[in-house]
VEXMARVEX-694436 format. One record per residue: residue in three letters; residue number from 1; x, y, z of N, C-alpha, C in turn. Coordinates in nm, 2 decimals. Atoms other than C-alpha are relative to their C-alpha. Example, Ala and Ser with C-alpha at 12.3 -4.5 7.8 and 13.67 -1.06 7.14 Angstrom:
2
+------+-----+--------+--------+--------+--------+--------+--------+--------+--------+--------+
: code : pos :    nc1 :    nc2 :    nc3 :   cac1 :   cac2 :   cac3 :    cc1 :    cc2 :    cc3 :
+------+-----+--------+--------+--------+--------+--------+--------+--------+--------+--------+
:  ALA :   1 :   0.09 :  -0.12 :   0.00 :   1.23 :  -0.45 :   0.78 :   0.09 :   0.12 :   0.00 :
:  SER :   2 :  -0.09 :  -0.11 :   0.00 :   1.37 :  -0.11 :   0.71 :  -0.08 :   0.11 :   0.08 :
+------+-----+--------+--------+--------+--------+--------+--------+--------+--------+--------+
This chain:
92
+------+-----+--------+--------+--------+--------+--------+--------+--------+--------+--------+
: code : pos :    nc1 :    nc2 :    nc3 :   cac1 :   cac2 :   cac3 :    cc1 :    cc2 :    cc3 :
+------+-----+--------+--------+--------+--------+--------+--------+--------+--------+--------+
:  UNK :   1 :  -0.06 :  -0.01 :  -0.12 :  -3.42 :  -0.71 :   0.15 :   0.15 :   0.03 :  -0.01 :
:  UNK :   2 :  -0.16 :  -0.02 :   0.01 :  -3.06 :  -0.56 :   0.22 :   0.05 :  -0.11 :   0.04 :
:  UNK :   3 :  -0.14 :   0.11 :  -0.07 :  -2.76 :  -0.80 :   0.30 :   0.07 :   0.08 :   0.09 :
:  UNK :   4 :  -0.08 :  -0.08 :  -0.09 :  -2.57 :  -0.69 :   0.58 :   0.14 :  -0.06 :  -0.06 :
:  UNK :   5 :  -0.12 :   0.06 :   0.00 :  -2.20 :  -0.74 :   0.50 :   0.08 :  -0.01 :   0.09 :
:  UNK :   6 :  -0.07 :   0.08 :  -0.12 :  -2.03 :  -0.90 :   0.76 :   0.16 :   0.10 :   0.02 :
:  UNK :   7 :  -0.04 :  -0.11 :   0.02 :  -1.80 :  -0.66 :   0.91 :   0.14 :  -0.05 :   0.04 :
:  UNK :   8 :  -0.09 :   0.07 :   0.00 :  -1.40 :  -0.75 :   0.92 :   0.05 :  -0.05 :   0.12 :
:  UNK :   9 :  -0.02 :   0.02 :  -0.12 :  -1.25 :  -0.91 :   1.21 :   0.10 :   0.05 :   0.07 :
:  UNK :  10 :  -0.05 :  -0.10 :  -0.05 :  -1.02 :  -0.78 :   1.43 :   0.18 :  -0.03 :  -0.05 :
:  UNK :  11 :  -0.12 :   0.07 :   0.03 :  -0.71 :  -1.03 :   1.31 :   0.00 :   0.06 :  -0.16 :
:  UNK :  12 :   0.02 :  -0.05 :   0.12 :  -0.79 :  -0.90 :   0.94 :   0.04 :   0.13 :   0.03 :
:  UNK :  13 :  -0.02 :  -0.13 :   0.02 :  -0.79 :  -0.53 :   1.07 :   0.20 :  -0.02 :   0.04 :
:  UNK :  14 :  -0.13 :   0.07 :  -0.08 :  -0.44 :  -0.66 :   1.27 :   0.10 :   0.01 :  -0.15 :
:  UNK :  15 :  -0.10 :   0.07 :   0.09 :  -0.29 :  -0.81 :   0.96 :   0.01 :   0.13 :  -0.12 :
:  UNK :  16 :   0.00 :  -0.10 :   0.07 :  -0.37 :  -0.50 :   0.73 :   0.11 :   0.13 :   0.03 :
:  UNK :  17 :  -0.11 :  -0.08 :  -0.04 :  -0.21 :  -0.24 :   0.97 :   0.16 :  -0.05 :  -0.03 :
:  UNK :  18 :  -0.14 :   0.07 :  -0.03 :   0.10 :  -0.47 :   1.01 :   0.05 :   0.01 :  -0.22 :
:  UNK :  19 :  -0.06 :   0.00 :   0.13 :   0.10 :  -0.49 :   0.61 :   0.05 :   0.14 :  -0.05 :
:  UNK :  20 :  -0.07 :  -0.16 :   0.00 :   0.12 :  -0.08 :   0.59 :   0.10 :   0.05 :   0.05 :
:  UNK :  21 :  -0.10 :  -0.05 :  -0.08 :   0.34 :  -0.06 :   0.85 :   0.17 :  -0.05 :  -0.08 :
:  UNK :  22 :  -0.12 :   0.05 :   0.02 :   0.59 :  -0.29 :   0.67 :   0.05 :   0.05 :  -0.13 :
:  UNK :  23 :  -0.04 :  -0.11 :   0.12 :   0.56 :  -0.10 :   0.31 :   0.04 :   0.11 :   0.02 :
:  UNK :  24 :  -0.09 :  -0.10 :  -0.06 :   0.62 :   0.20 :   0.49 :   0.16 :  -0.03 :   0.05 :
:  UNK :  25 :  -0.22 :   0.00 :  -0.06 :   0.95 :   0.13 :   0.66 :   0.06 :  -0.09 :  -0.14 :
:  UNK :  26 :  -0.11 :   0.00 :   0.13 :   1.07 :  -0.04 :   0.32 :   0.08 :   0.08 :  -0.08 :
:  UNK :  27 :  -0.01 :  -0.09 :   0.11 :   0.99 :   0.24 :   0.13 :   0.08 :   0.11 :   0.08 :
:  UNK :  28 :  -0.04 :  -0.10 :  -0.06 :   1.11 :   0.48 :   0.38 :   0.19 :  -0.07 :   0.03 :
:  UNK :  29 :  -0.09 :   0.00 :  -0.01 :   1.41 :   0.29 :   0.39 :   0.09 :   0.00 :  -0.14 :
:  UNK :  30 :   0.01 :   0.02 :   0.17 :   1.46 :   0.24 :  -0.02 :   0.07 :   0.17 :  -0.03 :
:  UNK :  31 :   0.02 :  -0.13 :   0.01 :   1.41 :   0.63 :   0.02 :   0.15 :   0.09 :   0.05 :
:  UNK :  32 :  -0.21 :  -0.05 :  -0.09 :   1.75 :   0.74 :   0.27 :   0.08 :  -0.08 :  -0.08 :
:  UNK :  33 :  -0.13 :   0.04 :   0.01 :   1.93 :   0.46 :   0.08 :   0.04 :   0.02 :  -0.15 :
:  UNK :  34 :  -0.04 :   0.02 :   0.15 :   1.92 :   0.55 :  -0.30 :   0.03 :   0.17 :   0.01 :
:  UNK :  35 :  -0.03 :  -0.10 :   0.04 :   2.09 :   0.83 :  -0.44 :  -0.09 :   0.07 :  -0.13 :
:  UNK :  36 :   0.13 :  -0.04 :   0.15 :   1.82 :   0.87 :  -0.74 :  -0.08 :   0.09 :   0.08 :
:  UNK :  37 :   0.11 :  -0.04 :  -0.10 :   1.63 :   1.13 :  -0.64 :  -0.17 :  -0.03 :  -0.06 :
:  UNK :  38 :   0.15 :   0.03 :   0.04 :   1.30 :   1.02 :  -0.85 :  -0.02 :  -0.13 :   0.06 :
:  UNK :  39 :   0.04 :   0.17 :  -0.16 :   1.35 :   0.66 :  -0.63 :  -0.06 :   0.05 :   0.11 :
:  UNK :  40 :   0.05 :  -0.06 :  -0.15 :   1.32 :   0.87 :  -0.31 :  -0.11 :   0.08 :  -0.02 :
:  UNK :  41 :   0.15 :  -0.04 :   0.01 :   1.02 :   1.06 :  -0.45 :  -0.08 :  -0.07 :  -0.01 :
:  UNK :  42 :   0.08 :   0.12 :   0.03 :   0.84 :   0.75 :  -0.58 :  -0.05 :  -0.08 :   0.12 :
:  UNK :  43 :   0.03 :   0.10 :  -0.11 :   0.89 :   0.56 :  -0.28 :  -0.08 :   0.10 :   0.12 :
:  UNK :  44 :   0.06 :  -0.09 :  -0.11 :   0.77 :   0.89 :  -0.06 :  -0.13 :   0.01 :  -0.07 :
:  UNK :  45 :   0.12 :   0.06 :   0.03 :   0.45 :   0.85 :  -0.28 :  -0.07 :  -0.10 :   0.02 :
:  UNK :  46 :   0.00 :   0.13 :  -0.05 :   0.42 :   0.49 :  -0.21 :  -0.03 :   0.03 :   0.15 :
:  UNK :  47 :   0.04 :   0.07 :  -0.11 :   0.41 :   0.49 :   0.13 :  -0.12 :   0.07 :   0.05 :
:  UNK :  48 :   0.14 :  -0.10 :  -0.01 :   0.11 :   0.76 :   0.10 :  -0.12 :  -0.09 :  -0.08 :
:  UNK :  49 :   0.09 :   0.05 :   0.11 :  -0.05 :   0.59 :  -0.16 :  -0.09 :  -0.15 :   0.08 :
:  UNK :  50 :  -0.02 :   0.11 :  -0.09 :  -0.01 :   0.23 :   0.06 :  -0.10 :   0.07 :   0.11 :
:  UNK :  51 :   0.06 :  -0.06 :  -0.12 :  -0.18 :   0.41 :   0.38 :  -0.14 :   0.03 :  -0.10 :
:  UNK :  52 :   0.14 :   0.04 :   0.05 :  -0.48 :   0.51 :   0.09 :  -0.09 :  -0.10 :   0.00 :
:  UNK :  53 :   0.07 :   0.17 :   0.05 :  -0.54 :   0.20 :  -0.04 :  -0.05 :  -0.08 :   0.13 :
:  UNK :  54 :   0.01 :   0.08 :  -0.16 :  -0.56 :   0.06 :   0.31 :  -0.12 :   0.04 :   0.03 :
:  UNK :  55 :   0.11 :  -0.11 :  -0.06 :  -0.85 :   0.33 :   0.38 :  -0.11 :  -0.06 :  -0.12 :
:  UNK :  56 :   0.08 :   0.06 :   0.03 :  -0.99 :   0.21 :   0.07 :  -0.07 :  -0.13 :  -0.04 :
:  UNK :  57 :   0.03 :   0.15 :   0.01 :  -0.99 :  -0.14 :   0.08 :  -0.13 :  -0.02 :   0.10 :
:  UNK :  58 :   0.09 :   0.03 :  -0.16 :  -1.15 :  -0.09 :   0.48 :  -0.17 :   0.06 :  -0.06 :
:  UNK :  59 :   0.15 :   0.00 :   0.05 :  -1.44 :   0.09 :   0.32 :  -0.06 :  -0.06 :  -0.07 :
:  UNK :  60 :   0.03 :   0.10 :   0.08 :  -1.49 :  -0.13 :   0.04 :  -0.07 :  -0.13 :   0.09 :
:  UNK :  61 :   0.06 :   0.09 :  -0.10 :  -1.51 :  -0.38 :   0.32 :  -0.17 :   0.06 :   0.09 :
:  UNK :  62 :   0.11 :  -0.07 :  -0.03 :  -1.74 :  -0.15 :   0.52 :  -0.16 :   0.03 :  -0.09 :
:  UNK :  63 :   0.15 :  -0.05 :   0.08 :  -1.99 :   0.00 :   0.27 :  -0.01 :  -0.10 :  -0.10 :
:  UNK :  64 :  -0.01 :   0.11 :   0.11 :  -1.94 :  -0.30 :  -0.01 :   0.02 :   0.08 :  -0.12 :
:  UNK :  65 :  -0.05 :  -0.05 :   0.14 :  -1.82 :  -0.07 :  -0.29 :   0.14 :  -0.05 :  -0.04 :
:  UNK :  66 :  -0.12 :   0.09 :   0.04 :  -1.60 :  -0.34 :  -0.39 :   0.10 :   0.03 :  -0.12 :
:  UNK :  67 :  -0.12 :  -0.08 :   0.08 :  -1.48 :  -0.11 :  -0.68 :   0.12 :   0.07 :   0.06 :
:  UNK :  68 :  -0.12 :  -0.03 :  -0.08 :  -1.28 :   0.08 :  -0.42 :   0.12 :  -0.10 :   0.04 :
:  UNK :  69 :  -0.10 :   0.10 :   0.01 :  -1.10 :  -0.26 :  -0.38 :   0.13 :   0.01 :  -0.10 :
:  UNK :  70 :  -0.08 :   0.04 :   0.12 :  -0.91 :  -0.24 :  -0.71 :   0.11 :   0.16 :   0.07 :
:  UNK :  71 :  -0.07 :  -0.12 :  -0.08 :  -0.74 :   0.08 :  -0.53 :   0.14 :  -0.07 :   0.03 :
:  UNK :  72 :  -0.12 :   0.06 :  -0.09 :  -0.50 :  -0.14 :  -0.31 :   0.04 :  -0.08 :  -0.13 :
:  UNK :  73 :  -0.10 :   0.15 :   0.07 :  -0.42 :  -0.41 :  -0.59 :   0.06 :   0.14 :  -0.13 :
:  UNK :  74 :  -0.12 :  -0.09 :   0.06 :  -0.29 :  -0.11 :  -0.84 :   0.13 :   0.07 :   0.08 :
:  UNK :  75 :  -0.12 :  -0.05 :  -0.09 :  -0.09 :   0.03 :  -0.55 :   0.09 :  -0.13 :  -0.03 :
:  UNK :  76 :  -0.09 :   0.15 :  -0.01 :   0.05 :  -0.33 :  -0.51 :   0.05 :   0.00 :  -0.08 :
:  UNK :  77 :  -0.04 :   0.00 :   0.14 :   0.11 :  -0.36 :  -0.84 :   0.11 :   0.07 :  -0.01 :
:  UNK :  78 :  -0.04 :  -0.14 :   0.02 :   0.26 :   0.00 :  -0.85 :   0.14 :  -0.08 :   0.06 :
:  UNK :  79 :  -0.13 :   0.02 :  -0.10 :   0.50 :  -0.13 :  -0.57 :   0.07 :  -0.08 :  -0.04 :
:  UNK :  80 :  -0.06 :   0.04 :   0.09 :   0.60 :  -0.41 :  -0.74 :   0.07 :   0.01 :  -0.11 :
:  UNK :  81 :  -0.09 :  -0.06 :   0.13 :   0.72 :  -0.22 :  -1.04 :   0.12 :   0.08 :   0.06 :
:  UNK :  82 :  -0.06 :  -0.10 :  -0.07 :   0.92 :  -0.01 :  -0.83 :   0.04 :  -0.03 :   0.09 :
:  UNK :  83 :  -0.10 :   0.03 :  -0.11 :   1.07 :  -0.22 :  -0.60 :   0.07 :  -0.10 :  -0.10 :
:  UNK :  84 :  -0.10 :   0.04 :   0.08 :   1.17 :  -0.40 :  -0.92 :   0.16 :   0.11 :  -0.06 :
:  UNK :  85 :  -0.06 :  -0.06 :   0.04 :   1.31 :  -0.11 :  -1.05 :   0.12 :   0.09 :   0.04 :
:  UNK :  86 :  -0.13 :  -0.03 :  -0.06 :   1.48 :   0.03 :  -0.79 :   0.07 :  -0.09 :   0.05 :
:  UNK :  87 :  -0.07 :   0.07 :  -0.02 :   1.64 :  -0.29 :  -0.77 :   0.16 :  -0.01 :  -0.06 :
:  UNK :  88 :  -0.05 :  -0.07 :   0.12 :   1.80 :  -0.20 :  -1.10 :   0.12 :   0.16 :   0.02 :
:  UNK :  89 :  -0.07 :  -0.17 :  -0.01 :   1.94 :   0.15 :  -0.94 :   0.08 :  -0.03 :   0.05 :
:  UNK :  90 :  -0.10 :   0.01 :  -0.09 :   2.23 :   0.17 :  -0.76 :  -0.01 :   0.07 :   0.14 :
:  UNK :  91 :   0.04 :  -0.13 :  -0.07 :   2.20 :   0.29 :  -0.40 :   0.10 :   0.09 :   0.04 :
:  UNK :  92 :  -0.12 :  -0.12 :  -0.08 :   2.41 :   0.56 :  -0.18 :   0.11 :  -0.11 :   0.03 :
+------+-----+--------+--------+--------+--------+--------+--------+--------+--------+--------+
């Protein structure tokens, strides 16, 4: 017999947007304020990459291909390294 996987709620879908929305406007602001131009590319990757991961976490949830999960925690990661590093840079 299948399992149905219980499907996420609406405060979970809530709290996901609001997490995209806030890596975007970092990165987009990281992006206007460094003079590096491989920071302002990086970060304009990022906030694409962020908005994936989000799509694949939701299906992972949806269909249970919980491999798709590991999607968002490299992004994260990713972001991490790179909000260290352009810590490191100098901005405009």
């Amino acid at each position: 017999m299948t399992e149905l996987m219980p499907l996420p709620s609406s405060l979970t879908l809530m709290l996901g947007l609001t997490e995209v929305l806030a890596v975007w406007m970092i990165a987009t602001g990281i992006m206007v304020s460094h003079q590096d131009p491989r920071t302002a590319q990086v970060f304009g990757l990022l906030r694409w990459a962020t908005v994936a991961a989000a799509g694949c976490g939701w299906l992972a949830a949806f269909t249970g291909a919980w491999p798709l999960a590991f999607v968002g925690l490299a992004v994260r990661l990713w972001l991490i390294v790179e909000l260290l590093r352009a810590g490191r840079v100098a901005p405009a």
